[in-house]
Legacy VTK file of the C-alpha trace (Angstrom):
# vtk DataFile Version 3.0
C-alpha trace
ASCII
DATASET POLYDATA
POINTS 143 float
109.028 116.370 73.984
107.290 115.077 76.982
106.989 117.958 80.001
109.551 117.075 82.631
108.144 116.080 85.766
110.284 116.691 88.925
110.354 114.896 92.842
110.584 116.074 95.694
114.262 117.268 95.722
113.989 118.871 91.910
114.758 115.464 90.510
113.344 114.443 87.577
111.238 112.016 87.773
111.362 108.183 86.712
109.347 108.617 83.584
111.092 112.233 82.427
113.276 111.732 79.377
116.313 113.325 80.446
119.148 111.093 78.862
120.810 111.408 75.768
121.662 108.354 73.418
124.880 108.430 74.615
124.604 108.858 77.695
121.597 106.202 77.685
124.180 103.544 76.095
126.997 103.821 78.508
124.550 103.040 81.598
123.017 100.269 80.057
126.228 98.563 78.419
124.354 98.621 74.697
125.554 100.755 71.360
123.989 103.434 70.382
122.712 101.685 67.483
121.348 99.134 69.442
119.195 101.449 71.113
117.809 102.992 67.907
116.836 99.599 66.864
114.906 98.791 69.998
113.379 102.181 69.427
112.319 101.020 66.044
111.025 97.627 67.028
108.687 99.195 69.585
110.835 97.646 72.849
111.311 101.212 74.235
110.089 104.316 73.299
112.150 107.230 74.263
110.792 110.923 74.638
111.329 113.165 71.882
113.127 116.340 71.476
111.917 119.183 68.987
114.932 118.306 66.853
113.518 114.508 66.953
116.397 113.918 69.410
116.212 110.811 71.643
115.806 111.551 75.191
115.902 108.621 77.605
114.167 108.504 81.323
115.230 106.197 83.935
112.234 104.182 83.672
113.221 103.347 80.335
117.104 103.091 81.277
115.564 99.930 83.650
113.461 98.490 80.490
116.690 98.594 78.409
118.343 96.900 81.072
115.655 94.281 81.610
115.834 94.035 77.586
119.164 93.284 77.105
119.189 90.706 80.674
116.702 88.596 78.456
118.563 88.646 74.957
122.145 87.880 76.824
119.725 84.843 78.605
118.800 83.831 74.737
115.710 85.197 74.288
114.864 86.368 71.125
113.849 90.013 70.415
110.023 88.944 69.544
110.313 86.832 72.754
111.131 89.780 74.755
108.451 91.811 73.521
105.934 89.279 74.226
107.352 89.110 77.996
106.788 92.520 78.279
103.522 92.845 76.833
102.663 89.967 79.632
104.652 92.043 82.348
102.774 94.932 81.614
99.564 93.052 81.256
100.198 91.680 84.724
100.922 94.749 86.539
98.061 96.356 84.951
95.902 92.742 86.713
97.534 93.541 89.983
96.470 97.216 90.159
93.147 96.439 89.211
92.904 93.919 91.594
93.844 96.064 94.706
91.136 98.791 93.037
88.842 95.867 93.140
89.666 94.982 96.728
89.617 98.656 97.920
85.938 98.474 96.082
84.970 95.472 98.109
86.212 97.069 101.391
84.622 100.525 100.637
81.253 98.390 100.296
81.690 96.241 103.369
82.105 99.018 105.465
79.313 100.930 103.600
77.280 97.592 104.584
78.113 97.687 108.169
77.273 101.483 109.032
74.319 100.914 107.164
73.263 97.803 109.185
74.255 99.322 112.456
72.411 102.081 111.349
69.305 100.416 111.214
70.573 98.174 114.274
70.570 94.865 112.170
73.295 92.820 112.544
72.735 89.364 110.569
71.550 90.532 107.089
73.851 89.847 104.786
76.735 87.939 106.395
79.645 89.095 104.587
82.526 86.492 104.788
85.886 87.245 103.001
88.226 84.296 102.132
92.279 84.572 101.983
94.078 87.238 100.127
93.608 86.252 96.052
90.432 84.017 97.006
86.428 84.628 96.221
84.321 86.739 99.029
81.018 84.788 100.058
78.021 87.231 100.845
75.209 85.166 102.569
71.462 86.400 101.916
68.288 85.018 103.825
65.817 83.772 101.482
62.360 85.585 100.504
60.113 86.598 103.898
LINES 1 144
143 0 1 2 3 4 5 6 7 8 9 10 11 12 13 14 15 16 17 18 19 20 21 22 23 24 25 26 27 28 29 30 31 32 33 34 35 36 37 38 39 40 41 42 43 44 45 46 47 48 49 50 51 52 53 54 55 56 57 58 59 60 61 62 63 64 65 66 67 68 69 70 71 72 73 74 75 76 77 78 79 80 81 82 83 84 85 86 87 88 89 90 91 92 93 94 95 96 97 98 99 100 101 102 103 104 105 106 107 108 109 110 111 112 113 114 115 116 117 118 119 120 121 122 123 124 125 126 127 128 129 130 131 132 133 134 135 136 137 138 139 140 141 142
């Protein structure tokens, strides 16, 4: 079984499996059974207890939710799986991007103290576009 991570207050956390099937069914509105299936087919994956017990965390409570919102709308279950492969894809794309930006800001300002440094202030002209566009960097050509 996963180790239980707590908050702030001695909550678990969103990602400790805490729930029981049971318990796991009633807040989502599916059976039991349907639960074991989507455990099966890969849709959520529940912690584990030593027994091989089910244990559900609110995180996945949410997925189940977000599972069964798509196969009322319907979506069939191969359909949902590919939406959440492509949610989790993208969410993975936006972290990366603000790790990319924090890189790009982290240079500039590396740039600048290193330019001020040496009391230059035109080489190279760094130029950022709108949020989600390309940065320009302008070099001079060859002395």
């Amino acid at each position: 079984m996963t180790t239980p991570h707590f908050g702030p207050l001695g909550l678990p956390g969103p990602e400790t499996p805490v729930y029981v099937i049971s318990v796991a069914a009633e807040l989502t509105g599916l059976h039991p059974q349907t639960l074991r299936s989507y455990d099966r087919l890969g849709l959520v994956r529940p912690g584990r207890t030593g027994g091989g017990g089910r244990r559900y965390s609110a995180r996945d409570i949410e997925l189940l939710r977000e599972v069964a919102q798509l196969t009322a709308a319907g979506i069939g279950l191969e359909g949902v799986r590919r939406i959440l492969e492509l949610e989790h894809q993208a969410d993975l794309l936006r972290q990366r991007v603000v790790e990319l930006e924090e890189d790009l800001a982290a240079a500039h300002r590396a740039l600048r103290s290193t330019l001020d440094t040496r009391g230059e202030r035109n080489l190279p002209a760094v130029r950022s576009s709108a949020p989600g566009q390309s940065v320009i960097v302008w070099r001079r050509g060859s002395r």
